[in-house]
SEFI-478041 format. One record per atom (N, C-alpha, C): z, y, x. Coordinates in pm, whole numbers, plus 32768, in hexadecimal, padded with zeros to 4 digits. Example, Ala and Ser with C-alpha at 12.3 -4.5 7.8 and 13.67 -1.06 7.14 Angstrom:
830C7DC78527/830C7E3E84CE/830C7EB68528/82C47F1F8505/82CA7F968557/83138003850A/
This chain:
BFF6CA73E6CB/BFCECAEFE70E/C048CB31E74C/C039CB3EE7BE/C093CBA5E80C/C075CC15E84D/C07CCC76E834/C023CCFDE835/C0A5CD65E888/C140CD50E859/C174CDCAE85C/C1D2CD6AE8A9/C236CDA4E938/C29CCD90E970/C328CD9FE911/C360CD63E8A8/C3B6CD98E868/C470CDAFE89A/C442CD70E91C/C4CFCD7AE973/C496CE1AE9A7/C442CE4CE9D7/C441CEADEA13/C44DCF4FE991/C41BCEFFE91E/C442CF49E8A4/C4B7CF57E889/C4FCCF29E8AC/C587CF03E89E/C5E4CF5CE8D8/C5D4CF56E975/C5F5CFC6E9E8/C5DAD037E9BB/C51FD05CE997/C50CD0F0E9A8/C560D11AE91B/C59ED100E8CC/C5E7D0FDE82C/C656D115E870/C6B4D0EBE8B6/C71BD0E6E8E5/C750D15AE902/C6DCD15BE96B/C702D1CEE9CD/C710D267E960/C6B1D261E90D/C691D2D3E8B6/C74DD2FBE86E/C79BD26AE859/C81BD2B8E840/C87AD2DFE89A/C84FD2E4E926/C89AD336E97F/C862D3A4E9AB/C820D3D4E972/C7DAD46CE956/C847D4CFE917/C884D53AE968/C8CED55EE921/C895D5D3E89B/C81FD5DCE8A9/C810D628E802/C79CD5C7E7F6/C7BBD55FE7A3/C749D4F7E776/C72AD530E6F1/C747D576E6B4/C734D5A7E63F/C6C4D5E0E619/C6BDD639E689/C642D6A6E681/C5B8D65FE6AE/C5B2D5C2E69C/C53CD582E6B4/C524D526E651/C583D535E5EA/C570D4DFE59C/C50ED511E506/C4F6D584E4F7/C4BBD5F2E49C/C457D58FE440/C3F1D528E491/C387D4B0E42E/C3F2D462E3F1/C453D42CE446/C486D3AEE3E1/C4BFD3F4E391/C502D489E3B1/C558D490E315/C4FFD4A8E2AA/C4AAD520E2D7/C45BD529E25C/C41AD4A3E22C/C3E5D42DE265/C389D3DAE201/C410D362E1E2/C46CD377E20A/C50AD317E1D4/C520D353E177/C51BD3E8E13C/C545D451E0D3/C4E1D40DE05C/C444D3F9E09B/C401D3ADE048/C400D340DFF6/C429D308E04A/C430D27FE030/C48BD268DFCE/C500D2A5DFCB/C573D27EDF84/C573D2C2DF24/C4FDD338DF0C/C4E7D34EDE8E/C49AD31DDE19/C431D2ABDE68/C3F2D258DE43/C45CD200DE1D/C4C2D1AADE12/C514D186DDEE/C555D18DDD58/C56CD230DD77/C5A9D280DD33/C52BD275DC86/C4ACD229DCB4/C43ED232DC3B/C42FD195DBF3/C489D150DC19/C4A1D0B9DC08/C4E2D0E2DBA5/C4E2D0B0DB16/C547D0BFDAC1/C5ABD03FDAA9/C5DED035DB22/C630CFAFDAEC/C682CF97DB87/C701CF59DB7A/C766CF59DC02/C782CEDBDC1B/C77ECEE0DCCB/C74DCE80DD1B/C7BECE48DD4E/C7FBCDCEDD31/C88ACDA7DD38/C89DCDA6DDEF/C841CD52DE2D/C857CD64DEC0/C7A8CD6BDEDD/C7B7CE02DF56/C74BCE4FDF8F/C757CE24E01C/C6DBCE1CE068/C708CE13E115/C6C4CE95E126/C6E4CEEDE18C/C68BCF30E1EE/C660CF04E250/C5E9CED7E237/C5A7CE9AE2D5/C592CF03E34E/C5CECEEBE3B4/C58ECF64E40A/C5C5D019E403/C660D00DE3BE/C69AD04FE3A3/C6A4D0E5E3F3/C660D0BDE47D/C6ABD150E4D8/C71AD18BE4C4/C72CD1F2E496/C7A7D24DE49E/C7CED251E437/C778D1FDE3A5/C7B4D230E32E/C77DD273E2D5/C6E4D28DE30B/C68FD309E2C5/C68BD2DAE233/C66ED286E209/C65BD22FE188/C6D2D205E128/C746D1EBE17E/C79DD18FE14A/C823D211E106/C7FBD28CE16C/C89BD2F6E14A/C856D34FE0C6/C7D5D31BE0A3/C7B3D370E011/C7A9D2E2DFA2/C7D5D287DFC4/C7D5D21DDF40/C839D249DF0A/C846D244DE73/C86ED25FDDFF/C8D1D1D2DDDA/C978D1D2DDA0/C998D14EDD6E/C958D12DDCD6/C8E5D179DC84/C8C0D166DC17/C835D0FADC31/C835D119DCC8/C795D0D2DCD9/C7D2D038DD30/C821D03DDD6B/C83DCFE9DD9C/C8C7CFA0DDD7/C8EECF3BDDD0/C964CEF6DDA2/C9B1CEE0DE25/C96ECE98DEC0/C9BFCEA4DF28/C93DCEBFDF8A/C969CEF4DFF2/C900CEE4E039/C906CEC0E0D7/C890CE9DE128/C8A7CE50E19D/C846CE84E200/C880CED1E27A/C835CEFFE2A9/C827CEB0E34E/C783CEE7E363/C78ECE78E3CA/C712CE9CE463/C75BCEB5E4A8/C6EDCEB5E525/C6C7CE96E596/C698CE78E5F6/C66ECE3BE669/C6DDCE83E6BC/C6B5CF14E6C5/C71FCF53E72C/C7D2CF5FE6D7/C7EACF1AE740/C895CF1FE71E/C8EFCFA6E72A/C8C1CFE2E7AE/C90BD097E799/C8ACD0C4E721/C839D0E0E717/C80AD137E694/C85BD0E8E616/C878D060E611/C8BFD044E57E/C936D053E581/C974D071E5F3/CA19D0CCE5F5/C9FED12EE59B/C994D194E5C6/C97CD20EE5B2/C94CD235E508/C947D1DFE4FB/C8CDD1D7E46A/C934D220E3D3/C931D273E3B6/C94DD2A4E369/C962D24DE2C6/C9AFD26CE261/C9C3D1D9E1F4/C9C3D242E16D/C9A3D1F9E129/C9A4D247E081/CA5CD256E07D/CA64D2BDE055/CAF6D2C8E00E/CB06D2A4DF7A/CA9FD25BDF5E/CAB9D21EDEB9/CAAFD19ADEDB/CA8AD152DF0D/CA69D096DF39/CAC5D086DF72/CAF4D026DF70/CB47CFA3DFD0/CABCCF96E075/CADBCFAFE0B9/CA53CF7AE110/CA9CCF36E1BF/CA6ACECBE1DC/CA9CCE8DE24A/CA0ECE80E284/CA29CEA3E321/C9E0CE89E389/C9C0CE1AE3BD/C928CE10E404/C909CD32E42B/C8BFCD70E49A/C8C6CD52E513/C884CD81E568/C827CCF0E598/C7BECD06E581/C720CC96E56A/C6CDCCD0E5A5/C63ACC59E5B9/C5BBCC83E5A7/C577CCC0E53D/C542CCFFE513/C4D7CCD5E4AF/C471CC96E4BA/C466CC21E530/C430CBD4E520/C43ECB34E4E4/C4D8CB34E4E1/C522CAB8E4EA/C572CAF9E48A/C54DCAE5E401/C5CCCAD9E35F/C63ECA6BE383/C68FCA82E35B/C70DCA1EE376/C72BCA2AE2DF/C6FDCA6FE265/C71DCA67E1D2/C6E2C9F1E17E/C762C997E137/C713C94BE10F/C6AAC941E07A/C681C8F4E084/C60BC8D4E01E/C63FC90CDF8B/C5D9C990DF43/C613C9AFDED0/C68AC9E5DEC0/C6AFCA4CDF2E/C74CCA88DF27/C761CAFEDF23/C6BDCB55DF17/C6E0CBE2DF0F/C66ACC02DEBC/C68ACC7DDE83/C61FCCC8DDDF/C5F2CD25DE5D/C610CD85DEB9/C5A5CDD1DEF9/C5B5CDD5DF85/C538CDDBDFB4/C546CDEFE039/C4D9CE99E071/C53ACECDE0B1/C4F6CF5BE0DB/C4F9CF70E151/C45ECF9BE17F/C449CFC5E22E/C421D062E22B/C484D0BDE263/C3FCD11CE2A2/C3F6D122E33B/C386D14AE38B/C334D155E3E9/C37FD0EFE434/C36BD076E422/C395CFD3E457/C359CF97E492/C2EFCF6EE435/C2A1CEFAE445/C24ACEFFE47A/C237CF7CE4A6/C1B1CF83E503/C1E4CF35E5AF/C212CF1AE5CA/C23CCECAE630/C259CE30E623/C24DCE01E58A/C24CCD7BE58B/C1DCCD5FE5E0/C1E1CCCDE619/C166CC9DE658/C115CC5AE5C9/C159CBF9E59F/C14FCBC9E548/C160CBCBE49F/C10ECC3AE4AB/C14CCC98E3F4/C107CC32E391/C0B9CBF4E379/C0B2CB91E32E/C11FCB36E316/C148CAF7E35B/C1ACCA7FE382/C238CADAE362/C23FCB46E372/C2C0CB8BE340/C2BBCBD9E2CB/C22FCBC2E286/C258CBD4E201/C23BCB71E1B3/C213CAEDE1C4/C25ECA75E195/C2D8CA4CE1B1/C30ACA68E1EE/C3C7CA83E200/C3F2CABEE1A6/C3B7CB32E1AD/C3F3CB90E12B/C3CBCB5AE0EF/C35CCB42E088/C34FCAE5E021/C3BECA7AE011/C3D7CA27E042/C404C9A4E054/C4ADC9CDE01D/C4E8CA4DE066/C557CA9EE05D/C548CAB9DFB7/C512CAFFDF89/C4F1CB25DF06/C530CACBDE7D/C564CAF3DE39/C579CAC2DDBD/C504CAC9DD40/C4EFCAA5DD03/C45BCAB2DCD5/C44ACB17DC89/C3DECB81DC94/C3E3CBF5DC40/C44FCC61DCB6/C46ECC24DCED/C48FCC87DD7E/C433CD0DDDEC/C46BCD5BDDED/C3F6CDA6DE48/C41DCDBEDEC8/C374CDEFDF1E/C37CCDFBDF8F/C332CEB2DF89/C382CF17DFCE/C352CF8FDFBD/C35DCFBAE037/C2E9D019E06B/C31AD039E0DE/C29BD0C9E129/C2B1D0D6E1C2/C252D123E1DB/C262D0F3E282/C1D7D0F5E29E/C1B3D121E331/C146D136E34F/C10AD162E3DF/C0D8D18BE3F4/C033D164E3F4/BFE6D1B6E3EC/BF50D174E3DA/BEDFD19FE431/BE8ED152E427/BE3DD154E4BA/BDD6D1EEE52C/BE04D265E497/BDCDD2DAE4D9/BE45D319E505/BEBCD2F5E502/BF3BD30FE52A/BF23D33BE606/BF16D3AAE639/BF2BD400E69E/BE6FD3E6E6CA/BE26D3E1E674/BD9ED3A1E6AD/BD72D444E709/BD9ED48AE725/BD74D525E75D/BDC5D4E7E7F8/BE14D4CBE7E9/BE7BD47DE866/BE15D416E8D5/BDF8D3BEE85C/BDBCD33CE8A7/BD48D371E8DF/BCDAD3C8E897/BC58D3D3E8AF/BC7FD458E93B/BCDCD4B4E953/BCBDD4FFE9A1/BD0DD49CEA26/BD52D42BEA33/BD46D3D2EA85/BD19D379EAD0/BC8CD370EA5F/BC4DD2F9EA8C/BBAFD32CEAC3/BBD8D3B5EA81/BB8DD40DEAD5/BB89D41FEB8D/BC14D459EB5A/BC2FD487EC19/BC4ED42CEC80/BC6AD3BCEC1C/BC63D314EC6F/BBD7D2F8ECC1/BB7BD2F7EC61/BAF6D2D6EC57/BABDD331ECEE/BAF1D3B9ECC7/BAB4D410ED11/BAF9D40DEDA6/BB6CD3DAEDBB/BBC4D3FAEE1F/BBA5D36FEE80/BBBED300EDFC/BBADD297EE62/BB3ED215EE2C/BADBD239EDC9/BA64D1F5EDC4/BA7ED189ED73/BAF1D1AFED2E/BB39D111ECAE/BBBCD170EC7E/BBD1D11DEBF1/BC46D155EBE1/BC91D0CAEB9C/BD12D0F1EB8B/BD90D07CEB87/BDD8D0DEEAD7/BE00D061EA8A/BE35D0A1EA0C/BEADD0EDEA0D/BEC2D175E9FA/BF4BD1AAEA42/BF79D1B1E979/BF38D1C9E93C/BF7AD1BCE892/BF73D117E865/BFCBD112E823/BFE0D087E7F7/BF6ED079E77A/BF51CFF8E762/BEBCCFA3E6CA/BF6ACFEDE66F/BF02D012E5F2/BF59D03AE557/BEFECFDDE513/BF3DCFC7E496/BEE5CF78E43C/BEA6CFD8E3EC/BE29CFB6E3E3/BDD8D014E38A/BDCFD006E2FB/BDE6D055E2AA/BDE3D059E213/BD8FCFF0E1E4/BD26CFC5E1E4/BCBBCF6FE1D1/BCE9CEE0E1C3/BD60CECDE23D/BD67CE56E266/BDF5CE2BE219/BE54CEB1E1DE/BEC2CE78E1C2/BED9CE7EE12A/BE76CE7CE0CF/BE94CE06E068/BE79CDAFE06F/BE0ECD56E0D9/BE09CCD7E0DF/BE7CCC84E111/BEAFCCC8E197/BF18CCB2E1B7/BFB5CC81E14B/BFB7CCD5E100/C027CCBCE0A5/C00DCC45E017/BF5BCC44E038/BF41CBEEDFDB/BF58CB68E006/BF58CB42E098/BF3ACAFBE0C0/BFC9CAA3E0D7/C013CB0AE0AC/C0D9CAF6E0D1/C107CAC3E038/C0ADCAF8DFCE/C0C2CA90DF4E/C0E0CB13DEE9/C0D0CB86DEEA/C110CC18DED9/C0BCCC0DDE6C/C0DBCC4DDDEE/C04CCC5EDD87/C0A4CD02DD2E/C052CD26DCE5/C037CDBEDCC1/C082CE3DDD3D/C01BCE18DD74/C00DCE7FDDFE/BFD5CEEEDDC5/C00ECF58DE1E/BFF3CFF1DE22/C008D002DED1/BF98D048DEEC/BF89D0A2DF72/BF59D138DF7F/BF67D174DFB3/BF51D20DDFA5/BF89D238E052/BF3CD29FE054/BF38D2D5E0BF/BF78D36AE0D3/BFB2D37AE12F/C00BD418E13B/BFA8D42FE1CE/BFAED4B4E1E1/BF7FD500E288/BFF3D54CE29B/C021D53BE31D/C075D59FE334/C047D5E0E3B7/C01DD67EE3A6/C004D6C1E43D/C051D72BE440/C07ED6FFE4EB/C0D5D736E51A/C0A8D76BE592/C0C7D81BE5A2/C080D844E5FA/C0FFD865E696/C0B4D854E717/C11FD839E78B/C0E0D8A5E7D1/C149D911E849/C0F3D945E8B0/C08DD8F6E8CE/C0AFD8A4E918/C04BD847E96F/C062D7CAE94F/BFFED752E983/C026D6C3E99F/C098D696E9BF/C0C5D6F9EA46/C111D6CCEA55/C1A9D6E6EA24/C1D5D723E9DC/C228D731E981/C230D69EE908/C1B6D6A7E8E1/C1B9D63EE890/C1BBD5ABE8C5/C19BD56BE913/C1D2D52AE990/C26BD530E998/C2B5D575E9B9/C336D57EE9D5/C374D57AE91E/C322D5A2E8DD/C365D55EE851/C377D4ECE81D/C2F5D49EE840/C2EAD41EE843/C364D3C3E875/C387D3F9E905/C3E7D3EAE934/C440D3C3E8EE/C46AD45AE8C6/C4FAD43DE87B/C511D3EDE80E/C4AAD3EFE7C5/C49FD393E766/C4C2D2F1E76A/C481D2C0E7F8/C481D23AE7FE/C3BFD202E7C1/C368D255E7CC/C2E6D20DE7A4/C276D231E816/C2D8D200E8A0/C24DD211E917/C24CD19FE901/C1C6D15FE937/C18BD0EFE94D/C1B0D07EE955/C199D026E92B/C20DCF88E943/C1BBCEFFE983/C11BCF2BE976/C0C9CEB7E963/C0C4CE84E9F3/C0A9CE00EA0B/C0CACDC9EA60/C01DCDEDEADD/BFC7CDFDEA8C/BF42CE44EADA/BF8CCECFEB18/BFEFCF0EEB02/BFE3CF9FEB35/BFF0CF78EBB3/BFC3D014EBFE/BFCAD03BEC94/C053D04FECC9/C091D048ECE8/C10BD058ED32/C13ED101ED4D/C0DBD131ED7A/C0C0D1DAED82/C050D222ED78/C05AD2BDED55/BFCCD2E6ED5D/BFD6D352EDE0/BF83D397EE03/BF79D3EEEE7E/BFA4D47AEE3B/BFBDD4D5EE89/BFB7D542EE64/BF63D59FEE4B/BEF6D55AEE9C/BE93D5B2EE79/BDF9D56AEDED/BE29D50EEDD4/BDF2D4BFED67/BE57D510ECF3/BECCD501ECED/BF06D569EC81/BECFD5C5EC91/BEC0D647ED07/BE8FD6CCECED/BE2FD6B0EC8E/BDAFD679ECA7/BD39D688ECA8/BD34D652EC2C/BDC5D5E4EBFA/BDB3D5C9EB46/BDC7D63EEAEA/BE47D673EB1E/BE6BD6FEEAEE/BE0DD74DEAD4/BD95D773EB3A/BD3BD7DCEB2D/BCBFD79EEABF/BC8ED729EAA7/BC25D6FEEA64/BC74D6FDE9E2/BCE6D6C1E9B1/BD3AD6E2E93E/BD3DD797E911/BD4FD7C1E957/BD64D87CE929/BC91D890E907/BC7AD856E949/BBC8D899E953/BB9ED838E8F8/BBC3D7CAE8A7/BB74D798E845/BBBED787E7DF/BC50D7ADE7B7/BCA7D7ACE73F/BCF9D834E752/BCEDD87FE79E/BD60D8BAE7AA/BD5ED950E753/BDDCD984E71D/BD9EDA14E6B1/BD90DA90E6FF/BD68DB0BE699/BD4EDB57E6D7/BDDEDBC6E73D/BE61DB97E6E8/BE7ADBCDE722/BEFBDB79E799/BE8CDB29E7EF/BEADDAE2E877/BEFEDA7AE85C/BF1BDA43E7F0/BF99D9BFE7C0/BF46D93BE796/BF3ED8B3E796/BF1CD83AE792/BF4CD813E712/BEE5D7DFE6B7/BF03D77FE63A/BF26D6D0E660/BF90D6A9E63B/BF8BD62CE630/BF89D5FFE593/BF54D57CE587/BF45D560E4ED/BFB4D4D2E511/C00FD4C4E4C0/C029D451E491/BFE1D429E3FB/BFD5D3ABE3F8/BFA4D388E36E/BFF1D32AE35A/C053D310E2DA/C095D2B7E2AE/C05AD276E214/C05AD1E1E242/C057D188E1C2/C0AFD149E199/C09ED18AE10D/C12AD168E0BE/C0F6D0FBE069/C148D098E03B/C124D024DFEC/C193CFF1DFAD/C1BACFADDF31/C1C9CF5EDED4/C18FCEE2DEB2/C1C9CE7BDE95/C1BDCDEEDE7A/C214CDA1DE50/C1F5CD56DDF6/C25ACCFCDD97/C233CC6DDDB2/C2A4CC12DDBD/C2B8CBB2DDA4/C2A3CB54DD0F/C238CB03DD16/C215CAD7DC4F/C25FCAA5DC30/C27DCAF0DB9F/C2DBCAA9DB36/C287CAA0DACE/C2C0CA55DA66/C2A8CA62D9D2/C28BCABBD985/C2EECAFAD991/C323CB81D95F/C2B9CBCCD965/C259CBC7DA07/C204CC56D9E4/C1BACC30D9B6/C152CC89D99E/C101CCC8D954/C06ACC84D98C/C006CC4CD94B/BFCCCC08D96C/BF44CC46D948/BED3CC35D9AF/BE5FCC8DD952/BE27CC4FD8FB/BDECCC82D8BF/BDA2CC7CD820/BD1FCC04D870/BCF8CBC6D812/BCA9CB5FD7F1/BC20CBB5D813/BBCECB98D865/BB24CBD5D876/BAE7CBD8D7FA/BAA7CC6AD7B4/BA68CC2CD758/BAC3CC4AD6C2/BB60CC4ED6EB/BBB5CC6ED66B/BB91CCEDD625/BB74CD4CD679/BB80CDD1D658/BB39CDDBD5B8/BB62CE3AD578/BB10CE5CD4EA/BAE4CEF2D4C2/BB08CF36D55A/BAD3CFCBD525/BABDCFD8D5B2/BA2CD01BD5B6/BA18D05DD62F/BA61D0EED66D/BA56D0EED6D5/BA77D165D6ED/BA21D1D1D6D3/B987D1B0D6DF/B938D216D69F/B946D245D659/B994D252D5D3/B9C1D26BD549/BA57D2C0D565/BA46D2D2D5E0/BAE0D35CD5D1/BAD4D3C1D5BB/BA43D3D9D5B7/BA18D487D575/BA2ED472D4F4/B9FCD407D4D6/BA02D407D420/BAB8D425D3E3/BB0FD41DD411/BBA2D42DD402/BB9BD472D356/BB65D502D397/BB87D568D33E/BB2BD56DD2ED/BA8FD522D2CB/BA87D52AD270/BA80D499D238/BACBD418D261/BB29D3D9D214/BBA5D3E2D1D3/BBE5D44AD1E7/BC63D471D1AC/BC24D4D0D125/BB92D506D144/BB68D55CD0B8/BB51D51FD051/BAFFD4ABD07C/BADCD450D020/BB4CD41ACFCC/BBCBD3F9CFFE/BC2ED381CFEC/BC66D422CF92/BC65D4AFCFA3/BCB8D506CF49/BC72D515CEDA/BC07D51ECEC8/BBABD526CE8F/BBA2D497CE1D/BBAED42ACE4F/BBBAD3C7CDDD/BC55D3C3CD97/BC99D3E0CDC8/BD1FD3E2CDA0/BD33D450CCFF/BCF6D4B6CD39/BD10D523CCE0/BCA0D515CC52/BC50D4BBCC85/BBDFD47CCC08/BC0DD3F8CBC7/BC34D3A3CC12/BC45D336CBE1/BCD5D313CBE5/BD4ED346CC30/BDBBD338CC49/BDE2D2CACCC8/BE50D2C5CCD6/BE83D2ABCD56/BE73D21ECD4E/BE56D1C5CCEA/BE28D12FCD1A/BDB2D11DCCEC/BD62D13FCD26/BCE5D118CD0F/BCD3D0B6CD83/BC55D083CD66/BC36CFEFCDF2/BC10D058CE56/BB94D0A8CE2B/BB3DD0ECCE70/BB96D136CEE2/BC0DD17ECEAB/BC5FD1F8CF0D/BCB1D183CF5F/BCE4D12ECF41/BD4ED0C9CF8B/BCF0D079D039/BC6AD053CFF1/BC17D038D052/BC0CD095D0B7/BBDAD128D0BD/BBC4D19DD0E1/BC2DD193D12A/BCB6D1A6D0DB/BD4AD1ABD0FE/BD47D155D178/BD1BD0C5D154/BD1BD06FD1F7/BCEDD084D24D/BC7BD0C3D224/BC32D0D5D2BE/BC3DD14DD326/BC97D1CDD2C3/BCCCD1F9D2D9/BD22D1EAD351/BD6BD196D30F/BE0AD13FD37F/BDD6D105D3FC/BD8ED0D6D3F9/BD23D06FD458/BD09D0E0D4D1/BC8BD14DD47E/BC83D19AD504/BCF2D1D3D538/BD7AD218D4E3/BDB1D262D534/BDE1D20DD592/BE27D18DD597/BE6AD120D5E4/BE21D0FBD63E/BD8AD0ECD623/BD1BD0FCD6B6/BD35D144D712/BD80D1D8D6DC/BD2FD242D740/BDCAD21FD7C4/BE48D1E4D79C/BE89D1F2D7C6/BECAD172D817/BE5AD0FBD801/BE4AD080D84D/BDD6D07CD8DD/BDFBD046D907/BDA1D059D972/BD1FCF9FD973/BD1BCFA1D9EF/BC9ECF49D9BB/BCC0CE9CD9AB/BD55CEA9D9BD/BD77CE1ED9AA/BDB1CDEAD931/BDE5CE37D8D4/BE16CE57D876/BEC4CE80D869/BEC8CEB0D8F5/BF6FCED1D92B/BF82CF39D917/BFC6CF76D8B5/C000D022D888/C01BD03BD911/BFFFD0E1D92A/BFFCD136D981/C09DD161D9A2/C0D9D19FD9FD/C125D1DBD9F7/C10AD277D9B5/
């Protein structure tokens, strides 16, 4: 599948670091890079060598911790933004200027690999997260975030509107996101097992379209796909502008945009983890978690009659143990965080 121009991704990235205040457009990646690396920060255990896939400026990599992680490698398509890219002051960290489509790491040589707002421009995100896999040491992780498929949908729909209306068809001016639905299969499909996905909204309110448009800009996330139009008219923008304010817009005259980011986790199988319980093992229902407290009466109650080894209170005593350890397993038999 080839969906996205990634040479022209490349350029519009570029250009974004000869912006002389590129900063003030960067406000999503830092905040969900702030994320990310706090998610990190919930791993209890340190990652001898980390890559940043898709590094940008650093959003991710200048809040890693040297307790969480041992060296690190940052890495991105655009070569001025990975000048620019900001570095942990606790890591050792060296720069690789790559695809993320094309790993050059070999087989089994790194414990984590981390993306934020990356991968949504792979063409091929399957095939590059069997790379990562393949990269992985076993029991290795892949953590990360981007973007998901209701991500500027107020954008697309008041476009394809004034397309429709202006010129009787419309052309994709927002780029395909992967939709939540689709991306645990996806990671399943890359060899990934005890997955977690969860969803963030972020709305952000703009004068107008076109403000937010010119943010996009700066950012580096206009359009890349090889279907886009070349240009739009000016008066197809007016007329997007005005159906955007008249069917999303607040009361007091400013435009919501929603980003939606999916965040995910996935491990590489080892031994080591944790394996679910056998169908059928279980020996206490969960129905029986009301009973708690008056199994603990019973079990005080024989104690103080019969004393502390009796069969009767020790049994009680087990089942006791049983439910509370239920309530705090989930349905595979994998303790909770």
């Amino acid at each position: 599948m080839n969906v996205f121009d990634r040479q022209t991704k490349r350029t519009q990235r570029n250009r974004t670091a000869h912006i002389k205040d590129y900063q003030v457009y960067d406000y999503i990646k830092e905040e969900i890079g702030y994320r990310v690396a706090d998610r990190i920060c919930d791993i209890k255990r340190k990652f001898n060598v980390a890559v940043d896939l898709g590094c940008g400026r650093g959003h991710v990599s200048k809040h890693i911790l040297g307790d969480t992680v041992g060296t690190l490698l940052q890495t991105d398509l655009a070569e001025d933004i990975l000048r620019q890219a900001e570095i942990s002051p606790e890591v050792p960290t060296y720069k690789i200027h790559m695809d993320e489509e094309f790993l050059p790491f070999p087989s089994q040589s790194l414990d984590l690999v981390v993306s934020s707002l990356s991968l949504h421009w792979v063409n091929d995100l399957p095939g590059t997260f069997k790379q990562i896999y393949s990269s992985l040491k076993n029991d290795g992780c892949l953590l990360g975030a981007l973007f998901g498929g209701d991500t500027l949908f107020e954008l697309r729909v008041a476009l394809q509107l004034a397309e429709t209306e202006r010129l009787g068809g419309f052309a994709p001016h927002v780029s395909p996101f992967t939709d939540v639905r689709d991306m645990g299969n996806l990671l399943s499909r890359g060899g990934f097992v005890m997955l977690t996905i969860d969803i963030d909204e972020i709305v952000i309110n703009y004068p107008s379209m076109f403000e937010l448009i010119e943010d996009l800009r700066g950012m580096g996330e206009t359009n890349c796909a090889w279907s886009r139009k070349p240009k739009l008219f000016r008066s197809t923008l007016e007329a997007a502008s005005a159906i955007y304010k008249d069917m999303y817009g607040n009361e007091d005259g400013s435009i919501p945009a929603t980003f939606q980011i999916l965040n995910f986790i996935g491990w590489k199988p080892d031994k080591s983890q944790a394996k679910p319980a056998k169908r059928g093992s279980g020996q206490v229902s969960l129905k029986d978690i009301d009973k708690l407290d008056s199994i603990k009466s019973q079990i005080d109650n024989i104690k103080n009659i019969t004393g502390s080894d009796d069969k009767s209170a020790l049994h009680l005593e087990e089942q006791l143990t049983k439910l509370r350890q239920a309530t705090i397993e989930d349905g595979h038999g994998n303790k909770k965080n």
